[in-house]
C-alpha positions as CSV (number, residue, x, y, z in Angstrom):
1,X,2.9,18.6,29.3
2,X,0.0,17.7,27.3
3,X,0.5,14.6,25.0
4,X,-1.3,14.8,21.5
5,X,-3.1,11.8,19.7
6,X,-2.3,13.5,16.5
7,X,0.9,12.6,14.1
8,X,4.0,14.4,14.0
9,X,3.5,16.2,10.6
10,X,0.0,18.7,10.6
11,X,-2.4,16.9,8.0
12,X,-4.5,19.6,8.2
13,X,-4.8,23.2,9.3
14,X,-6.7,22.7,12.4
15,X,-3.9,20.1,13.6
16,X,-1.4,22.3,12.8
17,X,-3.5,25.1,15.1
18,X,-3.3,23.0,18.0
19,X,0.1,21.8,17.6
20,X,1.0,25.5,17.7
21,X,-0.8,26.5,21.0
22,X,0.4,23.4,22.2
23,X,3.8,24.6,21.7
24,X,3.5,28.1,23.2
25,X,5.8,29.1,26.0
26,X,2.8,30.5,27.9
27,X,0.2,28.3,28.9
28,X,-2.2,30.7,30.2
29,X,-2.0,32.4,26.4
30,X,-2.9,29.3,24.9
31,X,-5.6,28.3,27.2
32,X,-7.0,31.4,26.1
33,X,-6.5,31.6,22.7
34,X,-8.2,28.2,22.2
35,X,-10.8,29.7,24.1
36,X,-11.4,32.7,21.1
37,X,-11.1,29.9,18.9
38,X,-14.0,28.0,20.6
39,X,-16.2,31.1,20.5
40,X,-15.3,32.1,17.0
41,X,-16.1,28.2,15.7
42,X,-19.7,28.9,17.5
43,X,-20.1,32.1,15.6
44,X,-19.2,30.4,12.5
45,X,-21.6,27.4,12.7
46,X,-24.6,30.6,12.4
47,X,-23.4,30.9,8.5
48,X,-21.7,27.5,7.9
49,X,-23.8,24.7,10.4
50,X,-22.0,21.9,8.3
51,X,-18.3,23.8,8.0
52,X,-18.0,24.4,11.9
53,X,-19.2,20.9,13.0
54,X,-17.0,19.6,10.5
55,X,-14.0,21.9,12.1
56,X,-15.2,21.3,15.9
57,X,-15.2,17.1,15.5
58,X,-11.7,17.6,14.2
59,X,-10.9,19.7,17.0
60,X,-12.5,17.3,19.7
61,X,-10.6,14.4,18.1
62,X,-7.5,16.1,18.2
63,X,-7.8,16.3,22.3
64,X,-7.1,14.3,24.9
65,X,-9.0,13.7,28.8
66,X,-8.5,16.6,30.5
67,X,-5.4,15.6,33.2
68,X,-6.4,16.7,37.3
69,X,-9.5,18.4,36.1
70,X,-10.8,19.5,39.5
71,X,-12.9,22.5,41.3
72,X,-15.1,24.9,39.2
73,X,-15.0,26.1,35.6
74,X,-16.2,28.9,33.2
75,X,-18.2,27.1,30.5
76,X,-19.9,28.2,27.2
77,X,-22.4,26.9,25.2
78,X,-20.7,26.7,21.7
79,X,-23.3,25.9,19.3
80,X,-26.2,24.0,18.9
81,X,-26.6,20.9,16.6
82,X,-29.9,19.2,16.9
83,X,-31.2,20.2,13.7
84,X,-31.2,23.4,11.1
85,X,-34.3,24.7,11.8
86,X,-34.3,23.9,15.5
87,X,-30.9,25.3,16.0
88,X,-31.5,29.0,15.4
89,X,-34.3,28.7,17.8
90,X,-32.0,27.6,20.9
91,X,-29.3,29.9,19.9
92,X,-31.8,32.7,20.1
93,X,-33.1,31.4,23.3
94,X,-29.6,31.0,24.6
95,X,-28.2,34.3,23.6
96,X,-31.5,35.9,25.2
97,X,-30.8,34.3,28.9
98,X,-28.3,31.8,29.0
99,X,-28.5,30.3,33.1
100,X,-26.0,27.8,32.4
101,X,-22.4,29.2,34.2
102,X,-20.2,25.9,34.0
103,X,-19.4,22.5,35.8
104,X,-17.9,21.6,39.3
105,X,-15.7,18.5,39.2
106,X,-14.6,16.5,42.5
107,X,-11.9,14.4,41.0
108,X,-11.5,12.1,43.9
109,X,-14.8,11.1,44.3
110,X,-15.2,10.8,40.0
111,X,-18.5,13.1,40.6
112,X,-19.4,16.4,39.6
113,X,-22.2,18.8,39.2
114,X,-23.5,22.4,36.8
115,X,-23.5,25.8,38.3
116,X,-26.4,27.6,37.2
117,X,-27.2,31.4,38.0
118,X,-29.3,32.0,40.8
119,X,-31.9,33.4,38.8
120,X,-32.5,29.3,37.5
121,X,-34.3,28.3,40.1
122,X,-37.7,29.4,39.8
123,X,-37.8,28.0,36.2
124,X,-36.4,24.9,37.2
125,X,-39.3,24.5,39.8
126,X,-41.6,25.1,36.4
127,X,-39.9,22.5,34.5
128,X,-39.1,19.8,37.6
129,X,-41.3,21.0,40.3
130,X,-39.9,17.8,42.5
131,X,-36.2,19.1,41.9
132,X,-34.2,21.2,44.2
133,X,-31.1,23.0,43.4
134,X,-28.4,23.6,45.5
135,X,-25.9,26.4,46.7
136,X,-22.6,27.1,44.6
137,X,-20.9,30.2,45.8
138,X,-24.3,32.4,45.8
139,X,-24.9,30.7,42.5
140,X,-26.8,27.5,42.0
141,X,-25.7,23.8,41.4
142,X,-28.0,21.2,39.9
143,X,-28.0,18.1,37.5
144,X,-25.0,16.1,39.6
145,X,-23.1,13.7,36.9
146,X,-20.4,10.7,37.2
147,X,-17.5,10.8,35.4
148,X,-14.5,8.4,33.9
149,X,-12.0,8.1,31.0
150,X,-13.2,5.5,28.3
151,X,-13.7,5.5,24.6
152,X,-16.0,8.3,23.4
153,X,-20.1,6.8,22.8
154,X,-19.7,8.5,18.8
155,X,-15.8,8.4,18.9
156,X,-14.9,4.8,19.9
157,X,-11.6,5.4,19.2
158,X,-10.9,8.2,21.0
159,X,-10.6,8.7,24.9
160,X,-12.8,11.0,26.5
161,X,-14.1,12.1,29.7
162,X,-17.1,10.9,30.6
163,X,-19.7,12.9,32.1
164,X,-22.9,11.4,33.4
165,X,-26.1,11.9,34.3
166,X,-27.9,8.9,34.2
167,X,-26.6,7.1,37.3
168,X,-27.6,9.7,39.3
169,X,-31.5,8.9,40.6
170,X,-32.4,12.5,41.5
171,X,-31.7,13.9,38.1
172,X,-34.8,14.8,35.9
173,X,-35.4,11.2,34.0
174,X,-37.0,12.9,30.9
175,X,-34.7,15.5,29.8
176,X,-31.9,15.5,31.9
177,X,-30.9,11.7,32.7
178,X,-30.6,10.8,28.4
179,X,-27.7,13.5,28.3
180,X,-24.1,12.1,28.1
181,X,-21.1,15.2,27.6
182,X,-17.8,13.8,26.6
183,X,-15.1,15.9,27.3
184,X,-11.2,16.5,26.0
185,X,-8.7,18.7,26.7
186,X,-7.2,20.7,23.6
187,X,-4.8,22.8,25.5
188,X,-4.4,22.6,29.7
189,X,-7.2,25.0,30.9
190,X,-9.2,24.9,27.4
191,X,-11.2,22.2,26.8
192,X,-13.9,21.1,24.5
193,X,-17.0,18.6,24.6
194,X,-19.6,17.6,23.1
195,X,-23.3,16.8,24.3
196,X,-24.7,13.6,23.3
197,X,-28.5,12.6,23.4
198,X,-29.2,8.7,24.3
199,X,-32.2,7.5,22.4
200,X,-34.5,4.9,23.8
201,X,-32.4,2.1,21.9
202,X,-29.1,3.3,23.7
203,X,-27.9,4.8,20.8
204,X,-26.2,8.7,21.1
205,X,-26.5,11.6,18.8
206,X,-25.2,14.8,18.8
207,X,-26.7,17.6,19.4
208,X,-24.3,20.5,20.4
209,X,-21.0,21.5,21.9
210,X,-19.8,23.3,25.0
211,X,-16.6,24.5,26.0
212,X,-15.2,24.4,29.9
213,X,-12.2,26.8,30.9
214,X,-10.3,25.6,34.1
């Protein structure tokens, strides 16, 4: 059973959401319910940028490190967050080809990597000619990533999974290597993080959210 970080009493309609699917007799319907929610909170961030990060940091907060998180998932790219007029740009892009399929976790060795369709790696060779991809299942894995539990780089008072990339060598340095996710589990199966850009001072922003169905 998943424990909750959240009081017993709802304080606010999102709480009282996930205390709800959290509740369900089914946890397969509420894996995938909070899934639809995901997708719908990524719709809404098109009209509301502000409204929907508001109601996605609430969400994140509300979860807790994903428990045996192991093997391959689905993922989604929620919504971008870098800025308002960059963000309708990389949602276009994204919507147009999106090459990102998920992650791959190996829990006992606290490692992982992305799946990426197969289609990936020609661009990739455009964008890091000295980067090879590898095999996942007649898709393609890349950008390898360490993970952990530990208090979250823009939510120190929440416990995350960590994921990554910068103590991994081979990974691109320039655009891949300054990417930290953080990653919670709302409901077993359904989980939500957030991507975080390191600046050259250490500090992290964010700049989007993903979602990762297991």
């Amino acid at each position: 059973m998943t424990t909750t970080t959240a009081s017993t009493v709802p304080t606010s309609s999102i709480e009282e959401r996930v205390n709800e699917l959290r509740a369900l007799d089914d946890p397969a319907a509420a894996r995938d319910q909070a899934w639809v929610w995901f997708e719908q909170l990524g719709r809404e961030a098109r009209r509301d940028r502000a409204g929907a990060s508001a109601k996605l940091d609430e969400l994140f907060r509300l979860g807790v490190p994903p428990a045996d998180l192991d093997g391959r998932t689905e993922g989604i790219f929620v919504t971008p967050l870098i800025a308002p007029r960059v963000d309708p740009v990389v949602r276009a892009v994204s919507s147009a080809w999106m090459p990102w399929l998920g992650k791959r976790f190996d829990a006992a060795a606290s490692r992982g990597d992305n799946v990426l369709r197969a289609s990936a790696r020609l661009p990739s060779k455009l964008l890091w000619p000295l980067y090879s991809m590898g095999d996942a299942e007649g898709d393609a894995s890349a950008f390898e990533f360490e993970t952990g539990v530990e208090p979250g780089r823009v939510d120190p008072d929440r416990q995350v999974l960590k994921i990554d990339y910068s103590a991994i060598g081979r990974n691109p340095r320039l655009t891949i290597r300054p990417i930290r996710d953080e990653l919670v589990e709302v409901v077993p199966g359904a989980n939500l993080g957030k991507i975080l850009l390191r600046s050259r001072s250490g500090e992290h922003r964010l700049i989007g959210y993903f979602a990762l169905k297991s």
